[in-house]
N, C-alpha and C positions, 0 to 999 in steps of 0.2 A: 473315574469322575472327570478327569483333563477329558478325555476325549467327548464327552458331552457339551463342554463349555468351548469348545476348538472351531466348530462353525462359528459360534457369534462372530468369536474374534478375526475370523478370515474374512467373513463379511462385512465388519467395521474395515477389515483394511483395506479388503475392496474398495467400499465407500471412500474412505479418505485419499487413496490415491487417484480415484475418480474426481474426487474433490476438486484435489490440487491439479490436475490436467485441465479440470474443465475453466475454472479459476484464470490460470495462466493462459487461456487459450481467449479469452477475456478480457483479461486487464492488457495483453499486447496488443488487442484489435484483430486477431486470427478468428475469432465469432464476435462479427461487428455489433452494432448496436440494433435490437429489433429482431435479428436472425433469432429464426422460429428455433428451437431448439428439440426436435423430435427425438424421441427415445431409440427408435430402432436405428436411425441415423447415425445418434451416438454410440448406439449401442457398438454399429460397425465399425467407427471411425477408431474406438477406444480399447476394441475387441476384450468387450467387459461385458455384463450380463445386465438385465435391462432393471433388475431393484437397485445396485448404486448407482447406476447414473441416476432415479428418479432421488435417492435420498440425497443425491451429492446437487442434483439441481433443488432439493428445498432447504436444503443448507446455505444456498448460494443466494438463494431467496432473502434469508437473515442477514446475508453481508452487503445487498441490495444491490447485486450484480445481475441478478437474474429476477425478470419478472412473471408471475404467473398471469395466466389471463383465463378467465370464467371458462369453466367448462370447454378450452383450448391447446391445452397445457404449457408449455414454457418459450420463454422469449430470452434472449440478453437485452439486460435493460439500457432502456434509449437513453439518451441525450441532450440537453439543454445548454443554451448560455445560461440558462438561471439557475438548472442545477448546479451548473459548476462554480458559480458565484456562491452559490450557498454554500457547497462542498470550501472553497476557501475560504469565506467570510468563518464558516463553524472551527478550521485548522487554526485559522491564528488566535480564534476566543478561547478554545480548550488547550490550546499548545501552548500557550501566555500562560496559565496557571499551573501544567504541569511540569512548566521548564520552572517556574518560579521557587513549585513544590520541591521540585527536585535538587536547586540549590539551596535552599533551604533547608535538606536534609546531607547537603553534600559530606560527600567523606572519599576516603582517599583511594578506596576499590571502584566506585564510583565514576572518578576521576583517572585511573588507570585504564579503564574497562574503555572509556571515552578515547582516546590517545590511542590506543589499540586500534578502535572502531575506525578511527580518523583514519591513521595509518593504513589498513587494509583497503577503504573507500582512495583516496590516494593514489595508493599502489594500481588499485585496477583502473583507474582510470587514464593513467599512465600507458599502463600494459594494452588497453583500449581492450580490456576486459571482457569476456560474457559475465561474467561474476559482476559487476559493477551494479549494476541495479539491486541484487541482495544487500553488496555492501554498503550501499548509499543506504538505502532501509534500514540496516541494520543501526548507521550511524545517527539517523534520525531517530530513532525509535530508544535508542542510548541516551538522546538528548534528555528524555523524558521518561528514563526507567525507574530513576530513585524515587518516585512521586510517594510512595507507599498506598497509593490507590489504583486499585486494579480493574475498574472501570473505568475511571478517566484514559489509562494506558489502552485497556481496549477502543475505545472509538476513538479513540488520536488515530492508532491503527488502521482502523476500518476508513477514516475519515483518508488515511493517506493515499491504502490502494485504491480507493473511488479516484483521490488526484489523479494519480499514478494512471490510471485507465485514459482519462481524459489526456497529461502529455503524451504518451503510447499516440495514442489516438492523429497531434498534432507533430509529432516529431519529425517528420517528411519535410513541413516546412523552410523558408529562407532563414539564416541567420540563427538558427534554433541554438547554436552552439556559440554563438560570439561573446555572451557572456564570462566575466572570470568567474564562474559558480564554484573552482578550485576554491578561488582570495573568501568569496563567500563563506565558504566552509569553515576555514582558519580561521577568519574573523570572528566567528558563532563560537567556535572554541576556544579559540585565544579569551575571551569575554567571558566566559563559563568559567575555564578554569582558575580566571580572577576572581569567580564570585561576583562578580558586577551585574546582577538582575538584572537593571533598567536597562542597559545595552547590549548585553545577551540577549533578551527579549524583542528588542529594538530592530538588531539583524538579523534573527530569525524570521520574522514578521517581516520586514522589508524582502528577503530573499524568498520568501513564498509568494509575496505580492509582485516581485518583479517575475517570477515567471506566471502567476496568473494573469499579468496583463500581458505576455505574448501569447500566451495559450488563449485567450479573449480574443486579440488579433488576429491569430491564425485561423482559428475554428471556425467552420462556417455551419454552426449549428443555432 
């Protein structure tokens, strides 16, 4: 009987690893925005077989990385100043209530787990990291795990790497780095793990807004 049920699962992992390549290929700006997205293209680029790439691009569809277009087939999805005004306007309304939820519920694994996260994000950043970008995600995504709702935590998420696409996008830029986003970070934590809502909430929301308005400056979109 395993061996009956042994394809699906290699073809899910196809898929998922096609997933996450095409994904990351993506959200760094390596398939900019618009780039037509052909099956046989990927199929060579990825030297994968042409049913996951087509499931891993309607997966990507849902994450709204990738656009379909009538009877065309697929695109990496474009760009706007407005989208990406939305994309933050929507992080700080839903990351305001799950950071709120999350203190709210706080407890002391929680609060380890964060410290940890901190730490590591830190560290690579230090080290001037490849890891740094998971571990910033990670520390972000920490911020707002204890919510006990697991939809709100999904589209924080989805809402992050849409950001994430867009700085990718702009980090070429002058001055992109002159920020102390380090002092930022300790600040957002330091406040958290006082339990002080109103200015946890306060720096977080300012520290997404200070870099959407250089990523607004930078982008000539």
């Amino acid at each position: 009987m395993s061996g009956v049920h042994s394809p699906p699962s290699k073809d899910r992992s196809a898929t998922h690893d096609c997933y996450l390549r095409l994904r990351a290929m993506i959200l760094t700006g390596d398939l900019t925005p618009g780039h037509k997205l052909k099956i046989e293209e990927l199929r060579s680029l990825l030297e994968i077989g042409a049913s996951p790439v087509r499931e891993a691009l309607s997966l990507l569809t849902s994450d709204l990385l990738v656009e379909r277009m009538d009877q065309r087939g697929f695109r990496a999805a474009s760009v706007s100043k407005s989208n990406f005004e939305e994309i933050l306007a929507l992080r700080c309304i839903l990351e305001e209530k799950a950071l709120r939820a999350s203190l709210a519920a706080s407890n002391s694994a929680w609060e380890e787990t964060l410290v940890l996260c901190h730490h590591r994000m830190k560290k690579a950043a230090q080290e001037d990291s490849s890891g740094f970008e998971d571990a910033h995600r990670a520390f972000h995504m920490a911020l707002i795990a204890n919510t006990n709702m697991p939809m709100l935590a999904h589209y924080c998420a989805q809402l992050y790497d849409l950001n994430i696409r867009y700085r990718n996008l702009a980090a070429r830029g002058p001055n992109y780095r002159t920020r102390s986003v380090q002092n930022e970070h300790q600040d957002i934590l330091d406040a958290t793990l006082t339990g002080d809502a109103d200015i946890a909430v306060r720096l977080l929301i300012e520290h997404y807004r200070n870099t959407g308005n250089y990523l607004s400056s930078q982008m000539d979109i």
